[in-house]
N, C-alpha and C positions, 0 to 999 in steps of 0.2 A: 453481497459482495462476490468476485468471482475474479481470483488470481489463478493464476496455469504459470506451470515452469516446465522447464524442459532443459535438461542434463546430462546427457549418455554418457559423458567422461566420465560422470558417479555413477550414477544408479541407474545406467543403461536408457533402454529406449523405452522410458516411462514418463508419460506426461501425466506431472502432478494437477489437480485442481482443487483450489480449495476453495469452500463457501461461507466457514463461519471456524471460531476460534474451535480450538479443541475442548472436548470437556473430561472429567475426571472419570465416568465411566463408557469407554466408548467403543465397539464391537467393526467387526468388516463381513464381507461377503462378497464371494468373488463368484463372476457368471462370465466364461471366455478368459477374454482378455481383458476384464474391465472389472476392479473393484470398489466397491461401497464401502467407507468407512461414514457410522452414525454414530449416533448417540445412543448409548445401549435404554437408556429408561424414557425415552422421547420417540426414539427412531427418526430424529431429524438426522437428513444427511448432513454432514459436514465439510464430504470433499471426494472426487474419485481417483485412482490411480489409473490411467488409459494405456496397457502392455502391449505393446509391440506397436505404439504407435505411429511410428512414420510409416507403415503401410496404409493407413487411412489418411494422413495428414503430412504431406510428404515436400511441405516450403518450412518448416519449422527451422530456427535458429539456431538452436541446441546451447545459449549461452547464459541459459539462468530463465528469467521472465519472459513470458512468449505473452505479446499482446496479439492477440488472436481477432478476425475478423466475423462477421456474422453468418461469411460462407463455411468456416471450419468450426463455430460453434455449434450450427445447422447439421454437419458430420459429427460431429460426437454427439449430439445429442438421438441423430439414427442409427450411431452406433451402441448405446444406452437402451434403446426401443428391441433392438437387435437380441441384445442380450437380457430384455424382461426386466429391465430398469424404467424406472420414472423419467421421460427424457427433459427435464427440470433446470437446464441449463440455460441463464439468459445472460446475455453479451452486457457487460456494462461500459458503454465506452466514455464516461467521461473520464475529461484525465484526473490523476492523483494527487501530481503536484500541481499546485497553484500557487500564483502570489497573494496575499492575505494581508490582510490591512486590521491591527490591532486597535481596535476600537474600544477597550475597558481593560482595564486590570486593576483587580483586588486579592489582597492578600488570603491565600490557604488559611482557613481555619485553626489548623492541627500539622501547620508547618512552620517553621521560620525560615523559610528562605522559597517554595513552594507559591505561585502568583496563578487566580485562576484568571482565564483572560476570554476575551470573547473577541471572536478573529473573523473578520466578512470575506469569504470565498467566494467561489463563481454561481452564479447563478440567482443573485442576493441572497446567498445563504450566509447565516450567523453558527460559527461553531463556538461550542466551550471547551479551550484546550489547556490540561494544568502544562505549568511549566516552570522549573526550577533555573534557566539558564539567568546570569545573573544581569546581562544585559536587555533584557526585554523591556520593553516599558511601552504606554499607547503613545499612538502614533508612528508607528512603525510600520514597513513594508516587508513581509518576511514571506519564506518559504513554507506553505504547508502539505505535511506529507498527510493527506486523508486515509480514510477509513479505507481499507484494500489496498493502500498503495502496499508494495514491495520497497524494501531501501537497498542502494547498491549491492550491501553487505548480504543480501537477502531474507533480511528480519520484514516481516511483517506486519504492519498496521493493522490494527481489533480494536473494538471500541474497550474502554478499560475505566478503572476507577483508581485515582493516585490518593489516598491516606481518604477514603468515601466519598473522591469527588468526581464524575462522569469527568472524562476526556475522548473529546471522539476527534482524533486524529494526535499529530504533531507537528510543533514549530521546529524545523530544521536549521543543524549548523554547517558550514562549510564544510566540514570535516565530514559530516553523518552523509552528506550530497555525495561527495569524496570528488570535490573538484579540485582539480589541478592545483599546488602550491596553498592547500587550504591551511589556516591556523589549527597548529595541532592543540588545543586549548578550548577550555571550555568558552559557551556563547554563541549563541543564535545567529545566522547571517539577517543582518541586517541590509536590507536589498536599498541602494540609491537612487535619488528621487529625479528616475530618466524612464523616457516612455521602453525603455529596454524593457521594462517590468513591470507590467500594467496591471493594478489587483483585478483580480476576478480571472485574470487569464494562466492560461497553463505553463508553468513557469520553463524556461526553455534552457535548457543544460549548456546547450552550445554558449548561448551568450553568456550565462553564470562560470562559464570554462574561463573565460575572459577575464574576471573577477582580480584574479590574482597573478594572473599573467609576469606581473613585473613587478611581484611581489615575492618573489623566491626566497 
């Protein structure tokens, strides 16, 4: 996975990268401008912080999530080489959110209310996503936030296990989207049945802004 933000109203002119969830013992190492945060008992990297970066990198947004292209991952990663770093950095560009087409759901083992479901994204890929909203059910056309996605709120997508059970990603609700006039309540956006939202494709914020338009 490989999400990047970039923030300087907060924490200055630092681009965050991160590559895998955090773990419970975990160490950094700074060379320059650029630090290594790993995993202290693995030495897997997990993520870098790149300081004073708009001198290298200098189209940045500065409004949270930067989707970065393969010409600025290409720069940080000779800025990484630079600084005697592994230059380890690969561009993922497919998108995050997709529309998703629920195709099973069976009940959580060790939940009463908890549904695991198995949801077909882009690519013919089949996810197992748990999920508690109480609206879900198969046959539905929904929004899924995959494994790296960022959510506007900027929580972060990791693969996880809800009461022992894999879920790699999540089914989104209006609200979590934070589209315009969304229900503030619990329940999944349930996407309707128009070619506006074709499963497998990458679901499109503009037309989902739509949604509730005149539903205030």
């Amino acid at each position: 996975m490989f999400i990047a933000s970039y923030n300087p109203k907060s924490i200055g002119d630092v681009l965050v990268v991160v590559l895998r969830p955090d773990t419970i013992q975990q160490k950094s190492e700074k060379k320059g401008n650029v630090v290594r945060i790993f995993d202290a008992e693995s030495n897997t990297t997990l993520g870098y912080n790149f300081f004073g970066i708009s001198t290298v990198l200098a189209d940045l947004q500065g409004h949270g999530e930067e989707k970065l292209n393969q010409e600025q991952v290409d720069k940080l990663n000779k800025l990484l080489e630079e600084n005697d770093f592994d230059p380890e950095l690969i561009l993922d560009a497919n998108p995050k959110f997709v529309v998703g087409y629920v195709e099973s759901m069976k009940e959580h083992p060790d939940s009463d209310h908890l549904h695991i479901t198995k949801v077909k994204v882009d690519n013919d890929q089949e996810l197992q996503i748990v999920c508690g909203a109480p609206n879900i059910d198969e046959g539905q056309k929904v929004v899924v936030a995959k494994v790296g996605a960022m959510m506007p709120n900027g929580a972060m997508i990791f693969p996880g296990k809800l009461r022992g059970v894999e879920s790699m990603g999540m089914i989104c609700s209006a609200r979590e989207l934070e589209l315009p006039n969304a229900p503030q309540k619990r329940g999944i956006l349930v996407l309707p049945e128009t070619d506006a939202f074709e499963v497998g494709k990458e679901f499109n914020f503009v037309k989902g802004a739509e949604l509730f338009t005149n539903k205030a």
